[in-house]
C-alpha positions as CSV (number, residue, x, y, z in Angstrom):
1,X,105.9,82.4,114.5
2,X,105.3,82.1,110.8
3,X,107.6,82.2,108.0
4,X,106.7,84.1,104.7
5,X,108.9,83.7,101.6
6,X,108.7,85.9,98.3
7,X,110.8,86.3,95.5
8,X,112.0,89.4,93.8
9,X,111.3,88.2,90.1
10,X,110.1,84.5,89.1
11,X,112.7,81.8,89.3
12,X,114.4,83.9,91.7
13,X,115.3,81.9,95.1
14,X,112.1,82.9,97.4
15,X,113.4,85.2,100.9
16,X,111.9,84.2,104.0
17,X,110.8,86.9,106.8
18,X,109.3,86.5,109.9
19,X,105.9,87.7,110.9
20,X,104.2,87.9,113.9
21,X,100.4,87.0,115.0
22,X,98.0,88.8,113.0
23,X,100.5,90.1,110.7
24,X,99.2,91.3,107.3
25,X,100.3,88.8,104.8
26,X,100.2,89.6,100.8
27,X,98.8,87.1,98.3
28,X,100.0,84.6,97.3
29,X,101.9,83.8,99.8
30,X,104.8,81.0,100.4
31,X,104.4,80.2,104.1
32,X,106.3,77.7,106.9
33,X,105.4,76.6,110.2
34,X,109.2,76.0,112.8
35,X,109.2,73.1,114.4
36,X,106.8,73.3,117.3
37,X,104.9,76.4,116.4
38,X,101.6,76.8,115.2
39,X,100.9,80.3,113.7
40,X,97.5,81.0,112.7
41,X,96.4,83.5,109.6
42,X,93.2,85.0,109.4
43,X,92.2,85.5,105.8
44,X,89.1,85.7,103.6
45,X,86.9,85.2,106.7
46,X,88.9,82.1,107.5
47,X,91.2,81.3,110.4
48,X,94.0,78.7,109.1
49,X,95.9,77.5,111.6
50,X,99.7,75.5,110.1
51,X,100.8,73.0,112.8
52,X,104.2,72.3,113.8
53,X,107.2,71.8,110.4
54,X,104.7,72.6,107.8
55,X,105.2,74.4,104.7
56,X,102.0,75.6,102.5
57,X,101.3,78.5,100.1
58,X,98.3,80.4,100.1
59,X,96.9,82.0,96.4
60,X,93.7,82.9,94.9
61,X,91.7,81.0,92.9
62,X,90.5,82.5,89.6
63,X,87.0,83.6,90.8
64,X,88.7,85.5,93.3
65,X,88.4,82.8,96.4
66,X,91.5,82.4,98.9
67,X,93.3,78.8,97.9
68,X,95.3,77.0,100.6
69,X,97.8,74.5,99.4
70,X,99.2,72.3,101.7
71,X,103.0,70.8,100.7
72,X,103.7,68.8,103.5
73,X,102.6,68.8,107.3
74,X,99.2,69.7,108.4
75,X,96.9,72.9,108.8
76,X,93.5,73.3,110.4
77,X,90.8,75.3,108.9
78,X,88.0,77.0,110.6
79,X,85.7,79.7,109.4
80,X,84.2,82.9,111.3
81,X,82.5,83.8,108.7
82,X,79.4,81.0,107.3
83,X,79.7,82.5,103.6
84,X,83.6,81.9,103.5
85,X,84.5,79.2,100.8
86,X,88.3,78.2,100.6
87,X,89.9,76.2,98.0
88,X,92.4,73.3,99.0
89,X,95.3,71.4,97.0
90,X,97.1,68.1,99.4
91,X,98.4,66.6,96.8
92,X,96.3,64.9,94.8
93,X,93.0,66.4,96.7
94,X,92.2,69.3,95.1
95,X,88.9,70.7,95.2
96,X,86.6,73.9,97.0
97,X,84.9,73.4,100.6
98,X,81.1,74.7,100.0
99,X,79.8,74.7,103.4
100,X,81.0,73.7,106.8
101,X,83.8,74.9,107.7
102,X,82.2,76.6,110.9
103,X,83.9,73.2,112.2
104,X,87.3,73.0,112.2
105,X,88.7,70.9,109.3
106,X,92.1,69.4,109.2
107,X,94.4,68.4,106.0
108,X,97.2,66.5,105.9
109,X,100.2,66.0,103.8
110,X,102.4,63.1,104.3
111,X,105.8,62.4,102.0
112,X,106.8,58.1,102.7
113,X,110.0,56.8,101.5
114,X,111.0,53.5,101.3
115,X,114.6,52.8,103.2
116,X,117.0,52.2,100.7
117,X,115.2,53.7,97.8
118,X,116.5,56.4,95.3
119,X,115.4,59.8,95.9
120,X,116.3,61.2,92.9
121,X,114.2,58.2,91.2
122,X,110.9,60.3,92.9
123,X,110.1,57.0,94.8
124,X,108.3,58.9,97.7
125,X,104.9,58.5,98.3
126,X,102.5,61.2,98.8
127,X,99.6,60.9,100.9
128,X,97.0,63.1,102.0
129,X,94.0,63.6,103.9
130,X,90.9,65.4,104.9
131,X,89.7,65.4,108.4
132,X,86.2,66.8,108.9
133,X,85.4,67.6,112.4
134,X,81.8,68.5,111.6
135,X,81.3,67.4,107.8
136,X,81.5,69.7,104.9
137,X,80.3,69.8,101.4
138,X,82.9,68.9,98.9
139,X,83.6,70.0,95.2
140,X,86.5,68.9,93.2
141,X,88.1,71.4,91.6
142,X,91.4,72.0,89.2
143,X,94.4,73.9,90.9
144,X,92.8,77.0,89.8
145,X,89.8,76.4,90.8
146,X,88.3,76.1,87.7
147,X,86.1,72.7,86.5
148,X,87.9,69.2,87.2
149,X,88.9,67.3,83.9
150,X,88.9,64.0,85.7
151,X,87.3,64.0,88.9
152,X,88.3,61.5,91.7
153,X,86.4,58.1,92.4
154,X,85.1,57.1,95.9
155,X,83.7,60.5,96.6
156,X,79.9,61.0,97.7
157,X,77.6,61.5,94.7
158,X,76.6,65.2,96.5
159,X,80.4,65.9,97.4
160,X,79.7,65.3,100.8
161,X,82.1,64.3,103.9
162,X,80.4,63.2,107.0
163,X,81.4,64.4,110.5
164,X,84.1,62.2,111.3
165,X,85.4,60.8,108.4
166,X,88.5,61.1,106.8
167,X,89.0,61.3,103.0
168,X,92.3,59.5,102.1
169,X,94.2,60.0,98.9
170,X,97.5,58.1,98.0
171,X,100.1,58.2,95.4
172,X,100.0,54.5,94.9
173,X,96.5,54.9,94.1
174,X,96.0,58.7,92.8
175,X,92.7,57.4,91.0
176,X,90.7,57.1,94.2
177,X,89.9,58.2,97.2
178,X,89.6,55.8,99.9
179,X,86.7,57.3,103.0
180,X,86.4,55.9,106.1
181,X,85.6,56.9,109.7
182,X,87.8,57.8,111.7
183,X,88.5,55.9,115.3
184,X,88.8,59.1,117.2
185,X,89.2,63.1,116.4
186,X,93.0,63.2,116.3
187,X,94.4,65.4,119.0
188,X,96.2,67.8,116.5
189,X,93.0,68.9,115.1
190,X,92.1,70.7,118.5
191,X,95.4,72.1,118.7
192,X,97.0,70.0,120.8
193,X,101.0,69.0,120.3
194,X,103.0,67.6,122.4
195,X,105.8,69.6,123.6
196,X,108.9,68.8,125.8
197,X,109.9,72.3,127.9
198,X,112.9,73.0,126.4
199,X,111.6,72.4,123.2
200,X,109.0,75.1,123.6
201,X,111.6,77.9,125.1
202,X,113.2,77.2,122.2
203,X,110.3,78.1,119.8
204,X,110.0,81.3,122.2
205,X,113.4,82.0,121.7
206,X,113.4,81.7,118.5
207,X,110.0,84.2,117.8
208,X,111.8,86.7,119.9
209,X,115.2,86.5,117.8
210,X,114.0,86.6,114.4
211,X,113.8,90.1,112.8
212,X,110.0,91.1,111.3
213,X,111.3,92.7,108.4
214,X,114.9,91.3,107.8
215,X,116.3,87.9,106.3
216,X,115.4,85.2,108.4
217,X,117.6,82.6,107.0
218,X,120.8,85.0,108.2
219,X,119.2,85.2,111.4
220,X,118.6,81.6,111.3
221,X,122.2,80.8,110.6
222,X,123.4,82.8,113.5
223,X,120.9,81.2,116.0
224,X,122.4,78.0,114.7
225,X,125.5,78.7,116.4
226,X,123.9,79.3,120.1
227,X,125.3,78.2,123.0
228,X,122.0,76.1,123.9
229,X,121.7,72.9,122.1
230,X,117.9,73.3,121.7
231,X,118.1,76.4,120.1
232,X,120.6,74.9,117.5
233,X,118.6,72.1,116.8
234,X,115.5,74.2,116.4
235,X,117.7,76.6,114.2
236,X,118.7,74.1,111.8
237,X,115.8,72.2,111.5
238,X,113.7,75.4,110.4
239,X,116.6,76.5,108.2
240,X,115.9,72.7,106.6
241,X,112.1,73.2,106.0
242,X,113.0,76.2,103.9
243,X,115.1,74.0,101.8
244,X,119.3,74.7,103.3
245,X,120.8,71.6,104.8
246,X,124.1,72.9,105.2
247,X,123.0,74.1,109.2
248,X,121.5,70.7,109.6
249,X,124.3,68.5,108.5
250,X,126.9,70.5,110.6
251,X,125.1,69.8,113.9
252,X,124.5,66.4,113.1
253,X,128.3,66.0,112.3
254,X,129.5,68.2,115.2
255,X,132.1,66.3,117.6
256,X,134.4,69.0,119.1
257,X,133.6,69.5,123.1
258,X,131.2,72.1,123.7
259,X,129.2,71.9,120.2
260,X,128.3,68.6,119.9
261,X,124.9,67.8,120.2
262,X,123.3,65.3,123.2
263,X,122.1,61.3,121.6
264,X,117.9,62.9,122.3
265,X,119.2,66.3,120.8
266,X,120.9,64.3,117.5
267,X,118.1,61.9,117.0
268,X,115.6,65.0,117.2
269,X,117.0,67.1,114.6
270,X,117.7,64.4,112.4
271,X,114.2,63.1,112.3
272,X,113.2,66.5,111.7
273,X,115.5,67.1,108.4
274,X,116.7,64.3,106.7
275,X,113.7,61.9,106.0
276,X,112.1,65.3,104.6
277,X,114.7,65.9,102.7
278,X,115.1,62.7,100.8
279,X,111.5,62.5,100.4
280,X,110.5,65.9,99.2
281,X,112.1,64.7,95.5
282,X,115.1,64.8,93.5
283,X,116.1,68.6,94.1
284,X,116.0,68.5,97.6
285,X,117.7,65.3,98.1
286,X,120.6,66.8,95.8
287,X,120.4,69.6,98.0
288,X,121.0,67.4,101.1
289,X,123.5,65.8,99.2
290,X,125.7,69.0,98.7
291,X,125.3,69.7,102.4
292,X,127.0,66.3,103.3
293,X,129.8,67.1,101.1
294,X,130.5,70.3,102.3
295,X,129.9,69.9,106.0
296,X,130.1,66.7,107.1
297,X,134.2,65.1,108.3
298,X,136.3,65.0,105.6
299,X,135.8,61.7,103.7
300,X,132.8,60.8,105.3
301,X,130.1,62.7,102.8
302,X,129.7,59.0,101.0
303,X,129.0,57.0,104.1
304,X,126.7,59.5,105.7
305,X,124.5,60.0,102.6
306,X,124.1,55.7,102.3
307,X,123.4,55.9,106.3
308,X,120.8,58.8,105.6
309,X,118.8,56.6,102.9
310,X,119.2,53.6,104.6
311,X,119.0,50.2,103.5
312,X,116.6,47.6,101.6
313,X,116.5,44.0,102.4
314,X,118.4,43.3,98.8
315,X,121.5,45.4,100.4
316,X,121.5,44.1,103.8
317,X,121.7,40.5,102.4
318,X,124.6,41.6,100.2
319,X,126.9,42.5,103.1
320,X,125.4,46.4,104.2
321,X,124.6,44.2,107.7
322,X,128.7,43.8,107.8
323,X,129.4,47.3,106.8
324,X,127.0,48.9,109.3
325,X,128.9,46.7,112.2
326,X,132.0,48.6,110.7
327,X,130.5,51.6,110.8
328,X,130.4,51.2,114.6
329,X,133.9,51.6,115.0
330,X,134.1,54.6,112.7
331,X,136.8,57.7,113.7
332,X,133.7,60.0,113.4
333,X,130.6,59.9,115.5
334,X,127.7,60.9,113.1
335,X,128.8,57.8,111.6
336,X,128.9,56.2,114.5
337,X,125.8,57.4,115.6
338,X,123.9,56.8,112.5
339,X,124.8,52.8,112.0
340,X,123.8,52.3,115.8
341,X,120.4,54.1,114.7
342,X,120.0,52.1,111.8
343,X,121.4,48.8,113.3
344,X,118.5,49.5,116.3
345,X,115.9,50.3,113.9
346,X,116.5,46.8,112.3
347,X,116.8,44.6,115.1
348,X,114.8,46.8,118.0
349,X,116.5,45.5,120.5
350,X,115.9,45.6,124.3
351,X,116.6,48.2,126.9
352,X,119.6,46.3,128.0
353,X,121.1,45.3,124.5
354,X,120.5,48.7,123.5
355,X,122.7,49.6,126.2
356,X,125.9,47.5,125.0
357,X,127.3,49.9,123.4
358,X,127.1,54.2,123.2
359,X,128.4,55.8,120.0
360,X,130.1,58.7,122.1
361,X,132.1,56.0,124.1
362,X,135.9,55.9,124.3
363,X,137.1,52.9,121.6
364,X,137.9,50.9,124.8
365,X,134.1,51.5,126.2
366,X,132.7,50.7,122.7
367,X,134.5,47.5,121.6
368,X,132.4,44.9,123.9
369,X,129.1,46.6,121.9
370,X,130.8,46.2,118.7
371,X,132.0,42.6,119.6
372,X,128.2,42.1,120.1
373,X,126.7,43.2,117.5
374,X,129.4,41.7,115.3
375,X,127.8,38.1,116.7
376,X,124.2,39.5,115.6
377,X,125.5,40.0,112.4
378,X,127.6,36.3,111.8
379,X,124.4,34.9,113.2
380,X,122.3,36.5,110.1
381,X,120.0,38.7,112.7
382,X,120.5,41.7,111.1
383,X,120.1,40.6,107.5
384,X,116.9,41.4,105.6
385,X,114.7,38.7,103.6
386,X,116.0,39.5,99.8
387,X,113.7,39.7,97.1
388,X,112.1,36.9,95.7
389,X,113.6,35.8,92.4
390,X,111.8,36.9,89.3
């Protein structure tokens, strides 16, 4: 199942419909790949392929050439036809593919954040990468297409890629670009993902529910409210990649019988949405934001945006460690839920310490796990190493 968004008039908010395999798709093109999916468009002579919770946009370049531009998540390129050239913007790789693409190539977009940090400051970073299965000839480009004003360093004099390598561009260091050969073909590049069954029912479901030529986000919404956990997860999480939290944050923060979610089902969709969300930049993050006001338990929009960024070593050393124990015993259990994730992530602790204490417990069942991780706390094992002094 692919997602295609247009807008009516520029700076209008872009509507998303539905397409299905070999669908005719008009240039340029916003596109998203659901969770789990991996819709292929043929175009140009070229087969591009979006794995699973991607989002790209496909335009033309200004000597007529098709231009795929990867935002975040990964696509694989392969061509049928030998003269087919394609243009490519991952972030800061930007340039045209002369030859070789009779191999598949892969690119990859990756957004980091920092726990703790600001995402309205724009401290993600951006990192992308070029995966050749077979080699290809390289040319940098602008976003156009048209000649490079500053072209990157660590590139082959001949623009060349070798079979195997990866190209490797960062935000930290958007100057160069760092190649090296890579240990093994990753498995994503052949089209493999892995899959759990109820996941992939879920994806089926959700091809066979979306209109082809209706809203998808009001179809979206309604799936979101499905009997079947999976499906709401699934729901929400696509709804997120297209920018609308509100779907996302409601699940996470359900607690009545019947619609809250299972611990695997909770963790899932909120690895899917939120560290996306507070790394895609300042608008998104605000976006998010808004959600948590609007849909989380009254009172707790402030506690479950600080448990969403998470924590730096600075804040855990200035009592966050103490506040997260408190968290355990919160009235509401996506806060509940999110300090025990946090607290775990901190201190990793074993299969049997792990098991001390369940966030969905009755207050009589929980307070020996909060008793104990109290001690971790008095005993300074949850505190990170603060910043060295300037």
């Amino acid at each position: 199942m692919l997602l295609v968004g247009s807008a009516a008039a520029p700076q209008q908010p872009l509507e998303w419909q539905a397409r299905p395999a070999a669908a005719a798709v008009a240039l340029p093109a916003e596109l998203v790949s659901p969770p789990f999916s991996q819709p292929e468009l043929v175009i140009g002579g070229l087969r591009i392929r979006l794995q699973p919770s991607t989002r790209a946009a496909v335009v033309t370049d200004t000597d007529g050439g098709v231009r795929l531009e990867v935002l975040f998540g990964r696509a694989v390129v392969v061509a049928d036809d030998p003269a087919a050239r394609l243009g490519i913007t991952a972030a800061g790789l930007v340039g045209r593919v002369r030859a070789g693409l009779e191999a598949p190539l892969g690119i990859e977009v990756v957004l980091d954040r920092e726990p703790g940090s600001d995402p309205a400051a724009g401290a993600a970073t951006r990192r992308a990468r070029l995966v050749s299965a077979g080699g290809i000839a390289w040319e940098q480009t602008a976003e156009d297409g048209g000649p490079v004003q500053q072209p990157l360093g660590g590139f082959d004099p001949q623009g060349r890629v070798p079979a195997g390598a990866v190209a490797e561009w960062s935000s930290v260091t958007p100057d160069v670009v760092v190649m090296t050969p890579a240990t093994a073909v990753p498995g994503w590049l052949a089209g493999r993902i892995d899959v759990e069954a109820a996941d992939r029912q879920a994806a089926l479901g959700l091809a066979s529910r979306l209109p082809a030529a209706g809203a998808a986000q009001a179809a979206l919404r309604q799936l979101a409210a499905d009997p079947r956990g999976e499906q709401r997860v699934l729901a929400a999480a696509t709804l997120a990649l297209l920018g609308d939290y509100d779907e996302a944050v409601r699940q996470l923060s359900a607690e009545s019988q019947g619609r809250e979610l299972y611990a695997g089902q909770w963790a899932k969709l909120e690895s899917l949405t939120v560290p996306l969300a507070l790394a895609r930049g300042a608008n998104a993050a605000a976006r998010f934001a808004k959600a948590c006001a609007e849909q989380a338990p009254p009172g707790t929009a402030d506690a479950v945006t600080r448990l969403a960024r998470g924590f730096t070593p600075a804040d855990l050393a200035a009592g966050a460690d103490a506040w997260l124990v408190d968290a355990l015993d919160d009235p509401h259990l996506v806060v509940r839920r999110y300090a025990f994730q946090r607290l775990t992530e901190l201190t990793n602790p074993t299969a049997v310490d792990r098991l001390r204490y369940r966030p969905d417990g009755r207050p009589d069942q929980r307070r020996d796990g909060v008793e104990w991780w109290r001690r971790q706390q008095q005993d300074g094992r949850l505190r990170g190493t603060p910043p060295a002094p300037p």
